[in-house]
N, C-alpha and C positions, 0 to 999 in steps of 0.2 A: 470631620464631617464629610468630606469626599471620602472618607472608607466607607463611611456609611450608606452615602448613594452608588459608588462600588458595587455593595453587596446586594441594594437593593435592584441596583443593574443586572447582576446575573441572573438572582431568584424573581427577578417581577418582569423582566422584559417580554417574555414569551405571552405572559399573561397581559399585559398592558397593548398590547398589539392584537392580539386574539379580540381582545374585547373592543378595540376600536376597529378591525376590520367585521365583527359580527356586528357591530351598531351603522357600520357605513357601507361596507362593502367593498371598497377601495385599500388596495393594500397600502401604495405608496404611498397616502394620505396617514396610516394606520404607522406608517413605521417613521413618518416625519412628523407626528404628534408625541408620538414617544417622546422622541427625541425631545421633544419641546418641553416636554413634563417634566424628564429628567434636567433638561436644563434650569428650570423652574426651581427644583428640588436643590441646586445644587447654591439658588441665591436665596430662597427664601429659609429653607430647614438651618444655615447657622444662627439665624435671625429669631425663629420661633421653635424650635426644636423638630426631634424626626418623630412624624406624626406616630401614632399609636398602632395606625394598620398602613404600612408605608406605601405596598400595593393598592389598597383604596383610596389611597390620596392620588397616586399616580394615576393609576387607572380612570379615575374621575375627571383631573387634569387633562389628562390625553384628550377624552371625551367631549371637553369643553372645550378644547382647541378646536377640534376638529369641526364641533357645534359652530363656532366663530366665524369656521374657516369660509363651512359651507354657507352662513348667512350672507359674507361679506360676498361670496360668487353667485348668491342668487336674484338673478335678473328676470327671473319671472317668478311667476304662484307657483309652479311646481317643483323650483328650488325651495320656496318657503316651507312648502307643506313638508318636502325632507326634513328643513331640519324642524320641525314643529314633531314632525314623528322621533326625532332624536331627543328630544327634550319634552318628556309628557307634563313637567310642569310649567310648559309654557316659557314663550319671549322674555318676560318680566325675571323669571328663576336665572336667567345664563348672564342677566345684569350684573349680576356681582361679582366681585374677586373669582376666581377659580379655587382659590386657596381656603376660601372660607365656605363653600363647598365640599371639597372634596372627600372626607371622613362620613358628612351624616347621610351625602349621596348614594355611598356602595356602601353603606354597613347592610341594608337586608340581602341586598343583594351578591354578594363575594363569596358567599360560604359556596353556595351552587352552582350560581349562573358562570363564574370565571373559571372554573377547574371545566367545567363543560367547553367552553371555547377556546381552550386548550387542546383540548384532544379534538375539537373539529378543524383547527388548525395545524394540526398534525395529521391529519387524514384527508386535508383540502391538499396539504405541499405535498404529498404522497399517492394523488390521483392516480390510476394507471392509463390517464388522458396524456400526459406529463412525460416526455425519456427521464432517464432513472438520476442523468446527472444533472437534469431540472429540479426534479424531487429533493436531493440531496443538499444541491446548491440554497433551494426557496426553505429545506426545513432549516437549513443552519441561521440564513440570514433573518427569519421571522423567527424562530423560538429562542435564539442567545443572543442577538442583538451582535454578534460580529459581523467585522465591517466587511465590503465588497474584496478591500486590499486583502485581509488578515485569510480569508475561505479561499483567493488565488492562491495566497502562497501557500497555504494547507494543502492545497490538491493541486499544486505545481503548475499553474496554469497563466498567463498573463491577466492579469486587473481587467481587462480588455474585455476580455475571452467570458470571464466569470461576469461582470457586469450585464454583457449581450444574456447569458445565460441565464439571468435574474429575470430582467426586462422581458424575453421572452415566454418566462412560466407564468409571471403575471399577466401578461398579454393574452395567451391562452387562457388563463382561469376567465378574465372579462372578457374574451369575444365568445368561449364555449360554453360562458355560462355555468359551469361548474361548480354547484353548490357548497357555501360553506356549514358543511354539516359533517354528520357521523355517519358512513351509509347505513343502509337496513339493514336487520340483522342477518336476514339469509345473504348480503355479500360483505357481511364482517369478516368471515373468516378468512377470506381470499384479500381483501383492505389490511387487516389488520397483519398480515403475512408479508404484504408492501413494507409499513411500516415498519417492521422488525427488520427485514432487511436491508432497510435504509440505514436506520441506526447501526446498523453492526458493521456497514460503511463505512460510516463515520469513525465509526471505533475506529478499524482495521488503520483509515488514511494516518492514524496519530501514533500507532502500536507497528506499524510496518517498519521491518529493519531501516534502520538510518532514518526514522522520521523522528527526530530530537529534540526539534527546536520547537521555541513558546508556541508558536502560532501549532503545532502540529499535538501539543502535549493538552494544549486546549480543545482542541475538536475533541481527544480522546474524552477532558475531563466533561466536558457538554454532551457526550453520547452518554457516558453512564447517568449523568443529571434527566436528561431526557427521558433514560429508560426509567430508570426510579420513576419520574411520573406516570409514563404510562403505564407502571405496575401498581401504581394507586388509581388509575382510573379506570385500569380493565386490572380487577384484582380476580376473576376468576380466569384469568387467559393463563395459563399453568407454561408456554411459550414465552412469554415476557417477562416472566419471572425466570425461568431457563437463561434465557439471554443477558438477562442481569446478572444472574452469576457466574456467565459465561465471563462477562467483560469483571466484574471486580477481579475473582481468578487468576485473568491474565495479568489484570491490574498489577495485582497482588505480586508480581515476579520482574514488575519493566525496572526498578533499579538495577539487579541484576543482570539485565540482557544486555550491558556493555560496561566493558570496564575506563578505567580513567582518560585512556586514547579517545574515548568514542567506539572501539572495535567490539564487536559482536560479540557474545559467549554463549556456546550450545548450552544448553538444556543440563545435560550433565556436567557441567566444569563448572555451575553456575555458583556462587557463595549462597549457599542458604541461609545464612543468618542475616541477608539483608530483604528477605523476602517480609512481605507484610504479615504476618500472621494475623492482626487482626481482620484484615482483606480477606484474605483465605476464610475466617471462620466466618466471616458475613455471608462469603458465597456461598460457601457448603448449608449454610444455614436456609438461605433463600431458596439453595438449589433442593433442599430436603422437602422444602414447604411444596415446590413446583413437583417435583414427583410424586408426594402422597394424591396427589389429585390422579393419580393413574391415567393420563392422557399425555405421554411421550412426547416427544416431537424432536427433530434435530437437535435447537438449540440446548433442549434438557441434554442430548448425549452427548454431546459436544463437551457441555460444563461438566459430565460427571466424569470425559475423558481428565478434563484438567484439575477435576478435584483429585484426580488420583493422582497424578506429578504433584501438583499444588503437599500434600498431605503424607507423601515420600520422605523419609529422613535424609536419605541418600537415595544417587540415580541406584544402585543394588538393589533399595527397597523399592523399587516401583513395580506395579503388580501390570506387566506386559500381556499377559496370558487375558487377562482381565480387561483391557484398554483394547485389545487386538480384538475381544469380541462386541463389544461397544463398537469399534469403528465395523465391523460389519453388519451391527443392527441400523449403523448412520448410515452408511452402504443400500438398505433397504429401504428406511425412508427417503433418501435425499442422493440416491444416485450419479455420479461423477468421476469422472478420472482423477481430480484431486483427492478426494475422499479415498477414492483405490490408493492412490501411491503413501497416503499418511495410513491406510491399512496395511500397505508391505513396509512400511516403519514397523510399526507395531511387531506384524509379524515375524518380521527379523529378530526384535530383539526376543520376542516368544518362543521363539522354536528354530533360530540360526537364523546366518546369514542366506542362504542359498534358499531357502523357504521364503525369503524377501525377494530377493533378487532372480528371483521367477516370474512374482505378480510385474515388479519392474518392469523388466525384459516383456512380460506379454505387452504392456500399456503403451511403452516403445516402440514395439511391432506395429502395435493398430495404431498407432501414430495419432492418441487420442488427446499428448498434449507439447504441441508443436509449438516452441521455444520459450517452452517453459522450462529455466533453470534451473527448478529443484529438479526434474526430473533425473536430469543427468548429474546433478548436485549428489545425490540421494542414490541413484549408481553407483559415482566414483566410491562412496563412501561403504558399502555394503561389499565393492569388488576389493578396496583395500582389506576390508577384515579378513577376504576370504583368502589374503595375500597376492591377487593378482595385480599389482603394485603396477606394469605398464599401462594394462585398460584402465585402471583407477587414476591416472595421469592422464590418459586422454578425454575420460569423462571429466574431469575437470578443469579440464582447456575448454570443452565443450560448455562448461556453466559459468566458465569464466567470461566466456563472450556472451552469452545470455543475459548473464543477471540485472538488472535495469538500475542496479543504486551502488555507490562508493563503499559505503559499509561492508556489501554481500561480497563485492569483489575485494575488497581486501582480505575477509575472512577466505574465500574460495584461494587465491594466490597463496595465502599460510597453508593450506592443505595440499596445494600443489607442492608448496616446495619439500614440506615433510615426506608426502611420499614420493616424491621425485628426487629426497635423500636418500631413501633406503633402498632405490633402484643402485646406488653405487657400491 
């Protein structure tokens, strides 16, 4: 039975919280009624079994608590009349058990109203009212129900740190009054562009070299969860669908990216046979769907850069020539020095080293990404092909003091010592 409320934890939390912060308005009330449901669930479902629609038992549950909550704190008429507004069938309907409520309560209402206060719950944590690592922190902690602890240690920060961070986005949403809704549609497309970047945050925090561990393999597996919803509930956004197969994709490849040590493995050394294939045909498949709608965007070039690795027998067979033009149509939309340097990847392996390690060299000049690792990572590596074995040792002294995580610098020290072999 606790597996059961388990699962009904991951798939219903989001929803269960959405729908008692759109009944109340009140987050922290919204997300300690949860809790209270699921509690509920976890003494009463061994006892009478797990209701028929798990979600509208909970969600009902929450509702009632919170009903409860606000009668027992109202000391005048204008707390009553809330919760009288919370409960249209009146004083008399909240007497009963919560339990024997909770099914005939949300059956009309679940099919539409709760998938809707999901996505204005996702577009409330994702205000551009909000800094970005407010947005981040409030969409984790209200749509997956992980704890304050589990989101510091995801994004390396003290309990402390992320707590204050919480506390202050809902602070904000109740003093600025920031409505929990979906904006209008003429500022969708700049909202819904928030949100996708938020998510692919999330992704990144749980997929970034050396990010290993549960807490960090969960955020990854709650961004794609996330995204799947909002490509059910903005199913013409041809973006969101991009981005989802951007993250399966990558998904599709993180057994391979270290071997038994924990140590890092590039891209070409990688064992394909432990790649997901069926990941891969999901993305490709998603990603096909997002481009017949002939409306581009990053995310789609991104995923159809990685469907081509993804779909590679071998690194030999990977269509370089093809990827290096891809990353300059992503160049055009979504301009960046990052974008530049994984375009002189590309183009190295397209058309040589020295045709890389030109764009390199210029991006270096303009000094447009100042201690960033790869940059001089991605140097050493383009000056060793070209055999210049001493600069390719100093650029990797150079990425060795950079790199920000244990993994990257162990991998970087193996490359130093290789070519700081073949200097002898």
């Amino acid at each position: 039975m606790k597996e059961a409320v388990g699962a009904a934890w991951s798939e219903e939390w989001g929803r269960v919280v959405a729908a008692v912060i759109a009944s109340t308005g009140d987050w922290d009330l919204a997300e300690e009624c949860a809790q209270d449901a699921f509690e509920r669930a976890l003494e009463t479902w061994p006892r009478d079994g797990v209701p028929r629609r798990p979600g509208a038992w909970l969600t009902t549950t929450a509702r009632n608590r919170a009903l409860d909550r606000l009668r027992r704190a109202a000391n005048e008429s204008a707390k009553l009349r809330e919760a009288a507004r919370l409960d249209p069938a009146g004083p008399a309907a909240a007497a009963g058990s919560a339990e024997a409520q909770a099914v005939a309560a949300a059956e009309a209402a679940e099919g539409d109203a709760v998938p809707d206060d999901r996505l204005r719950l996702i577009f409330t944590c994702c205000h551009p009212a909000l800094p970005l690592p407010a947005q981040v922190a409030l969409t984790l902690r209200s749509l997956t129900g992980l704890t304050t602890a589990e989101i510091a240690r995801a994004f390396l920060v003290p309990e402390r740190t992320m707590a204050q961070r919480l506390t202050r986005a809902k602070a904000k949403i109740r003093h600025a009054g920031i409505p929990f809704r979906v904006p209008p549609r003429e500022l969708l497309p700049e909202r819904t562009a928030a949100v996708l970047a938020v998510l692919y945050l999330l992704f990144n925090a749980g997929y970034a070299p050396g990010a290993a561990g549960p807490d960090q393999r969960r955020v990854t597996a709650e961004a794609i969860r996330m995204t799947r919803l909002l490509t059910r509930l903005l199913p013409d956004e041809p973006e969101a669908a991009g981005l989802l197969a951007l993250m399966l994709l990558h998904e599709a490849r993180a057994a391979a990216r270290t071997d038994a040590a924990g140590d890092l493995v590039p891209l070409e050394e990688q064992d394909r046979t432990r790649w997901d294939r069926q990941g891969i045909a999901e993305g490709v498949t998603v990603l096909e769907v997002a481009l017949a709608r002939r409306r581009p965007g990053p995310y789609q070039i991104q995923a159809a850069i990685a469907a081509l690795h993804a779909q590679a027998a071998g690194p030999q067979d990977t269509d370089w020539p093809q990827i290096a033009l891809l990353y300059a149509e992503l160049a055009r939309l979504a301009p960046g020095p990052v974008v530049e340097l994984n375009r002189a990847v590309a183009v190295a392996m397209a058309h040589g080293p020295q045709q890389g390690l030109a764009l390199v060299d210029a991006l270096d000049a303009a000094g447009e990404l100042p201690g960033y690792h790869l940059l001089p990572a991605t140097r050493a590596d383009l000056l060793r092909r070209l055999g210049r074995t001493e600069e390719a040792a100093d650029a990797y002294r150079r990425a060795l003091e950079l790199a920000p995580t244990e993994a990257e610098r162990r991998f970087l020290r193996r490359r130093l010592e290789r070519t700081a072999g073949t200097q002898r």
